[in-house]
N, C-alpha and C positions, 0 to 999 in steps of 0.2 A: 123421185127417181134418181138425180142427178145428186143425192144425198148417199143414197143406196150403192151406187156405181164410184163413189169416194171411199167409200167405206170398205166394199171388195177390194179397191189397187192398194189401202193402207194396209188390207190383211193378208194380198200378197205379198208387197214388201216385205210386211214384218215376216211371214215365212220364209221369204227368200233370206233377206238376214241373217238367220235363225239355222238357215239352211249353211249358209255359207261358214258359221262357228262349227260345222260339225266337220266340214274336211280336213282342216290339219291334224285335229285330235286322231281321225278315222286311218289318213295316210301315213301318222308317225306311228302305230299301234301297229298296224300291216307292216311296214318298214323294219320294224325292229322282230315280228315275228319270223321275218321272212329272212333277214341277217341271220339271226340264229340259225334256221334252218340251214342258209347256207354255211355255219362255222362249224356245223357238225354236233356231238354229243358233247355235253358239259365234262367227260369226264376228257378229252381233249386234251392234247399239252397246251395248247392257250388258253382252256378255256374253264379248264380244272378249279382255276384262284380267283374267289374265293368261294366261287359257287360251292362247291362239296365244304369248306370251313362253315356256311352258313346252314348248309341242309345238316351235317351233323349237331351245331349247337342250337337251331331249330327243334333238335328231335329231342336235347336236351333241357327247354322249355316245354316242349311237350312231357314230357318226363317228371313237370313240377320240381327242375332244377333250374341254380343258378348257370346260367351260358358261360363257359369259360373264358372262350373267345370277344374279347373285352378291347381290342385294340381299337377300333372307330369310335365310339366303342358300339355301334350296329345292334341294340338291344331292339328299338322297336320294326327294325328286317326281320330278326329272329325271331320276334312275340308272332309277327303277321305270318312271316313260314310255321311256325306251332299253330297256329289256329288251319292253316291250310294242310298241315298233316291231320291234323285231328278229323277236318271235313273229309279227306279223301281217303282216309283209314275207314272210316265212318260207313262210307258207300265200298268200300272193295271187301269188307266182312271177314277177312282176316285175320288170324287168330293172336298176332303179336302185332302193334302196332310197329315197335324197335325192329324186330326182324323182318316186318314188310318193306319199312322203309332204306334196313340195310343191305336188303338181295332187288328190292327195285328204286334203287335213289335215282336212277333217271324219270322214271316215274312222278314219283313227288317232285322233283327238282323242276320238271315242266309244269306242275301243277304252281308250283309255286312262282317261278318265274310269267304264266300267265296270270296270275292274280297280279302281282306287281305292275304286270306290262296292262294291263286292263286299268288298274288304279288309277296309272298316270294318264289317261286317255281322260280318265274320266273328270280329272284334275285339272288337265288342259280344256276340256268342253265345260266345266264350272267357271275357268278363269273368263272364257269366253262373253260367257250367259253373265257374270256379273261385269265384266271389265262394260258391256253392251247396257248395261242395265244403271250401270255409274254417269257412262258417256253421251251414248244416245249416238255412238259412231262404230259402226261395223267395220269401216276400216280399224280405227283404233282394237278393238277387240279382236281383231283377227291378227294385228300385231303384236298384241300380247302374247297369241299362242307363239309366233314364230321363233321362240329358240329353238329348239330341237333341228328347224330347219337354216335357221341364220348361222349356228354353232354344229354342222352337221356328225362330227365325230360324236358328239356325246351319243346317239344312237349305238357306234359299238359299245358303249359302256353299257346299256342298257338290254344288251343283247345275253347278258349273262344273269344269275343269283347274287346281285352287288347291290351296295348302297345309293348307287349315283341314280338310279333311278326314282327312289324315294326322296333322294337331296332336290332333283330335278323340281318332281312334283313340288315338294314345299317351298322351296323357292318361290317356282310358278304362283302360289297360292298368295305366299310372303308380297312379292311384289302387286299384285293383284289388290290386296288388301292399302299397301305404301301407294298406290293410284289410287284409288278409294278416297284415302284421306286428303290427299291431296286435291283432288279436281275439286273436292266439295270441304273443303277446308273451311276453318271460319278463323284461321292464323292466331289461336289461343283462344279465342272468344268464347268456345263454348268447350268450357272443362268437361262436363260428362264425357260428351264426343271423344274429347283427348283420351280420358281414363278407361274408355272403350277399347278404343283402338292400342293405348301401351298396351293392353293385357292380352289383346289378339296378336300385338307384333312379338310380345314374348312369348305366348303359347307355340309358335309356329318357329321363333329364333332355338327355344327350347327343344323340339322334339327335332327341330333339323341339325343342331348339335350335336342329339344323342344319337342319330341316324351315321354324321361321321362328322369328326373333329374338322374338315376342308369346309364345312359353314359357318364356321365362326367369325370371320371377317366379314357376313353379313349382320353382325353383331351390332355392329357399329353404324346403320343405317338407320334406325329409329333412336338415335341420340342427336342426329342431324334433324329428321323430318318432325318429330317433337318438337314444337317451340319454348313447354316450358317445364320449368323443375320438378314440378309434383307429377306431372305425367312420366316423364324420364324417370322416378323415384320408382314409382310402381312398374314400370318395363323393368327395369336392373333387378326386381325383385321378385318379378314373373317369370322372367324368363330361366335363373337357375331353376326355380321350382316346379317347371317343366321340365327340366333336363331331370332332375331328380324322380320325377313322376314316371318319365318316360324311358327312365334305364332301372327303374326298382326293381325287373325280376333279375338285374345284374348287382342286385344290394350286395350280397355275399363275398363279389371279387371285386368290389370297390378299393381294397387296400390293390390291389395287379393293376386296376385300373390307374391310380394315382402314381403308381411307381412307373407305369409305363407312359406315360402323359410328363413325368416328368424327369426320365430320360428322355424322351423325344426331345425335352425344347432345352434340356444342358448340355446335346453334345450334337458334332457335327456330324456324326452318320449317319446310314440310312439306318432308321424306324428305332433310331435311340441308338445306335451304335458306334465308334468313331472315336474321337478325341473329344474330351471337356471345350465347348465352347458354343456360340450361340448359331454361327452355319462355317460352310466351307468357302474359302475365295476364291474358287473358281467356279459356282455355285452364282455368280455374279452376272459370268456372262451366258448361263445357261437359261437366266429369266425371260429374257426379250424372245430369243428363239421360241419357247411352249406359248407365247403372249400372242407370237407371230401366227402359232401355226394356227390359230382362229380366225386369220386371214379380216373377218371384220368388226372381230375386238376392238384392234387397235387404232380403227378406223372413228369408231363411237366414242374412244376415250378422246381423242382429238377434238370429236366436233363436242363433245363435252364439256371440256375444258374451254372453247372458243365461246361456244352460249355463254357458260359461265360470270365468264370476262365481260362478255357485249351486256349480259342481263346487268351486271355489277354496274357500267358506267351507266346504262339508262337510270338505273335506281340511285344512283348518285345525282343524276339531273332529275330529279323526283320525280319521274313522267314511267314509274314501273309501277301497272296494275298488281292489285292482291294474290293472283292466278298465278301471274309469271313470277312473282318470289316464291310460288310455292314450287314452281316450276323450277324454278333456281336450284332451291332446296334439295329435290330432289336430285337433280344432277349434283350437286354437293356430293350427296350420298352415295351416288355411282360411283363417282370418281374417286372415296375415301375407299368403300370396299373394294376397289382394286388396287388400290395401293397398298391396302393390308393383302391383298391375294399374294400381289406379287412381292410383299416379306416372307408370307407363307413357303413363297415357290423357295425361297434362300433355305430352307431347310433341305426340300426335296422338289426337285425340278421336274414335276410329272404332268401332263395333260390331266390327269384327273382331277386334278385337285384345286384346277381351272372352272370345273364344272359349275359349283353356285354361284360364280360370278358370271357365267354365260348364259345360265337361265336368269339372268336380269337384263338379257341385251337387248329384249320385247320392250321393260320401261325404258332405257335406255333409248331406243329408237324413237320412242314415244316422246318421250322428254326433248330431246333433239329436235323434234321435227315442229311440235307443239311453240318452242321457242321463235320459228320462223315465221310466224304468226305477226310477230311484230316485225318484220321486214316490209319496206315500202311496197307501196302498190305495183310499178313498176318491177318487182322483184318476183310477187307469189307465185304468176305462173312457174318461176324455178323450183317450188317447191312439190309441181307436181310433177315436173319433168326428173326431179330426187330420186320422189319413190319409183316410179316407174323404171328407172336406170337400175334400184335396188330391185326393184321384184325381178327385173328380166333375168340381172345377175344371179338372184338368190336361183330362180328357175333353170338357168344355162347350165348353169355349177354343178347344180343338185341333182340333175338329167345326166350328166357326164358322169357323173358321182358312184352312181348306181347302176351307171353301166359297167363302171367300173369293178364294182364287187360283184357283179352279175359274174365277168369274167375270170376275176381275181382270187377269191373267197373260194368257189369251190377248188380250185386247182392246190390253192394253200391247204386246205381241209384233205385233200387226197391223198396230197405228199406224207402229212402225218399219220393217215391211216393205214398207210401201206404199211409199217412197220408193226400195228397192233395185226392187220391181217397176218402176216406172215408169223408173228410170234402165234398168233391161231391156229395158225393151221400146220404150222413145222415144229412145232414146240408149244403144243397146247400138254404134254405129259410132262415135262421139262420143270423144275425150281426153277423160277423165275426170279432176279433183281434188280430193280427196278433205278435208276437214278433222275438227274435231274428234267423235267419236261419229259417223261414218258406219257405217251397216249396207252393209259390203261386206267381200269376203276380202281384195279388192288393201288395202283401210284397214288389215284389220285385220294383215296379213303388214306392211305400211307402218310401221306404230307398232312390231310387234315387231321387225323388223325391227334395227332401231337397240338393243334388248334383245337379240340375239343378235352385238353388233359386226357388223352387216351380214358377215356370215360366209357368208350364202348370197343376198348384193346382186343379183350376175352370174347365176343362175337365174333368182329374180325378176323382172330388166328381162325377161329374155326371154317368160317366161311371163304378164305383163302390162306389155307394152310402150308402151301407153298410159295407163297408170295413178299419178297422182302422188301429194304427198300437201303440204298446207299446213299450218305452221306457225303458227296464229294468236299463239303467245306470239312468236317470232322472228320472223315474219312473212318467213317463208324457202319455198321450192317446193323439193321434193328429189323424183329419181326412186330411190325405196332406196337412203336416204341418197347419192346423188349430186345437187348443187347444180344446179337448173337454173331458168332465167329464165321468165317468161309467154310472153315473146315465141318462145320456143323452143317451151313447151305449144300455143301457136294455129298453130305453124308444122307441128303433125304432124295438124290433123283442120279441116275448117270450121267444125266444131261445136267449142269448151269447154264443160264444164257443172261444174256445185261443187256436190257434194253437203255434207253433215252437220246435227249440229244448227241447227235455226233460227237465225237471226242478229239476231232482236230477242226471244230467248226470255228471262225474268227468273225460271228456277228454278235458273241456275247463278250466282250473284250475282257468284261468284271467278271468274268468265273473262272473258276478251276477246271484245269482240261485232261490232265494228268490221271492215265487208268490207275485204277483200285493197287495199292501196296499191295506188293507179293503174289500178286496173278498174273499170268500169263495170258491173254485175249485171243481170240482171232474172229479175224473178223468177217460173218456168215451173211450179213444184209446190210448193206453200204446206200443209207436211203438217204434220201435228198434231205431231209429233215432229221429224222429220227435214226438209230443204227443198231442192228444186234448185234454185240458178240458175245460167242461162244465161251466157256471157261477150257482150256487145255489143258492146265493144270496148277497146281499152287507150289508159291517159292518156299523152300524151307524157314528163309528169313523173311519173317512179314512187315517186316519195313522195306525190304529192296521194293524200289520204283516199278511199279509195272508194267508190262510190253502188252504192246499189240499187232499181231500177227495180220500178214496180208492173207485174204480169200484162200484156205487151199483146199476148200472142197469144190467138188467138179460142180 
């Protein structure tokens, strides 16, 4: 009996357990459905980049072409969006697949952004069940899941058709695996094991590369946690050969690809552009600030660095068990891949690109905290008084966070639609064109457009044959990417009207503000975000500077 009654509280436990890896996967998946809902339609002036670049070279995998769009270079987002056009073409019986997905891309684009936002759920409840299954601690497992919540921005990144959710998950996975080897280490002794695991950290270094060029600095994480040469030999040799595996249906633009990879890293502008050289020096002080805004990034790098030091001199008085070098080891690893992060940021200072170093902030904690292990008796209770100071925090933060966008997010989503309404309803017969950050689908098909080699140009005119798009940096008119003049835009309606962002806005400081050469403006909807104006008429001389006229209609 008293057998019987052990055995039920073991198989509660372990449910409970079991129970408790399933919330943060469950709350990040709701979270991030629920963001997007509130940021409105993909087709969005925020929300446009690069979701619609990916649903067009998606449909171009679909298509059994190479993806044009080659700059992440994002092949295996594009393969998974093609197979999720294919399933949802599949069931809607529609007679062109191309044309389904060109007259309802918001359609597929939530078909596909929920397969994604479902993957990572289900990536985060795997890291769970094995980090659980390595450890034999549900705390530790449940801190593995914690980036998405530790790093709470990467949620908006995830809220869109982007790479950072796929970079998320494989990280999640990567690191998952780099604990694995770790906790049950045998510090070289048992070579299989080693040659196991190089070929899993490069299968996962590999396809999180071809996902987007910002995990590469995790690159350099199984050269650390490898202890010896022939293991290292085979990762360096795995790893390109997944990257090649996993951008093959991009074999064709491989020559765009290398040219563009190597502008990026010869010249100091943004995305390859700029002066010859390796970044910009003011680019210097712009790294610490994106480092900062993860608030407990740089909190982990510290106590990282501190382990380090304190494991170093134990292991110099030879009194460091096998566990805690590997434990070592790993924070090694932490601490190099942020150091390569923030080279990376010296090109281009973006929050995003922060991302696979903050889905490591779970080992990171882990590692941390694991090290206090060897602090005197007299000390551990501090170590539970740590976490508990972190969860409250992560929970205060993350409560306030979300009420935040509760109030925030829709009001921003509003301001920008008001202007797609009004072009709706006041100038739905009207040539419309379109410039920078317009809320509309013709914008946003426009921009990507030219991201897919205008590959599917010839549909588009037809299915928005009124709809241009202006180039404020070249100051060129294109109907999907074809070249056409003003005088030919006023030739197809009585009405012109110019949507996008404001034209005397001062929150973009790096763009060009200056109305369209040789038009006269006025201006009909003066909205907090977005603005139309009207055309009144064209200059003889299409270089003189363009005006814009105050309201004169009642």
């Amino acid at each position: 009996m008293e057998e019987t009654s052990t055995a039920g509280r073991t198989s509660r436990a372990r449910f409970a357990g079991y129970a408790c890896l399933v919330v943060i996967p469950l709350c990040v998946v709701v979270l991030i459905f629920w963001t997007k809902a509130l940021r409105g339609p993909c087709w969005l002036a925020t929300n446009h980049d690069p979701s619609y670049h990916y649903l067009l070279n998606s449909l171009m995998v679909a298509e059994l072409q190479a993806p044009y769009h080659v700059d992440n270079p994002g092949t295996p987002l594009q393969v998974l969006g093609a197979v999720v056009i294919w399933v949802t073409h599949l069931f809607r019986g529609a007679t062109s697949t191309r044309l389904d997905v060109l007259e309802n891309p918001e359609l597929y684009l939530g078909a596909i952004h929920a397969t994604v936002t479902c993957l990572y759920g289900v990536a985060l409840l795997l890291v769970g069940f094995l980090t659980l299954r390595t450890t034999r601690s549900v705390v530790i497992a449940v801190a593995m899941q914690s980036p998405p919540l530790l790093a709470h921005r990467t949620l908006f990144l995830a809220d869109r058709v982007m790479p950072e959710p796929v970079l998320m998950g494989v990280a999640a996975l990567f690191c998952t695996a780099a604990l694995a080897y770790l906790w049950q280490g045998s510090d070289g002794g048992d070579r299989k094991r080693d040659l196991v695991f190089a070929i899993v950290f490069g299968a996962l270094i590999g396809v999180g590369v071809a996902a987007k060029l910002t995990f590469a600095p995790l690159a350099l994480a199984p050269l650390v946690l490898l202890p010896r040469v022939r293991p290292r030999l085979l990762y360096v040799l795995t790893a390109p050969l997944a990257f090649v595996v996993a951008t093959l249906p991009a074999l064709a633009n491989y020559p765009r690809l290398v040219a563009w990879y190597t502008r990026w890293a010869t010249h100091t502008g943004t995305y390859g552009g700029g002066e010859a050289g390796l970044f910009k020096p003011g680019h210097l002080h712009a790294v610490m600030p994106v480092l900062a805004r993860t608030r407990l990034l740089p909190l982990f790098l510290v106590c990282a660095v501190a382990a380090i030091v304190w494991l170093w001199r134990r292991k110099r008085a030879g009194s460091l068990p096998g566990h805690f070098r590997r434990v070592q080891r790993g924070l090694l690893a932490f601490v190099i891949v942020a150091a390569a992060t923030a080279l990376m940021l010296l090109k281009q200072p973006r929050y995003h690109y922060v991302v696979p170093l903050l889905s490591c902030l779970g080992l990171g904690a882990v590692l941390c905290f694991e090290a206090t292990k060897l602090w005197p008796a007299n000390l551990r209770p501090l170590r539970i008084a740590l976490v508990l100071v972190l969860v409250g925090y992560v929970a205060l933060t993350r409560a306030l966070d979300v009420n935040g966008w509760r109030t925030g997010l829709p009001a921003t989503t509003q301001q920008y639609l008001a202007a797609h309404d009004e072009m709706s309803t006041r100038y739905a017969g009207a040539a419309k064109v379109y410039f920078f950050r317009a809320s509309s689908e013709a914008y946003a098909f426009s921009v990507s457009s030219y991201r897919s080699g205008d590959y599917f140009a010839e549909d588009l005119r037809r299915l928005y044959p009124r709809s241009y798009l202006y180039n404020l940096w070249s100051k060129q008119y294109t109907h999907f990417g074809k070249p056409v003049t003003l005088e030919e835009i006023a030739a197809q309606s009585a009405d012109v009207v110019f949507q996008g962002e404001r034209l005397d806005r001062d929150w973009h400081p790096g763009l060009p503000v200056a109305p369209p050469n040789g038009a006269v403006l006025e201006v009909v909807f003066p909205g907090k975000r977005e603005a139309i104006y009207k055309l009144k008429e064209i200059s003889p001389d299409p270089s003189a500077p363009g005006i814009v006229l105050e309201d004169t209609e009642p």
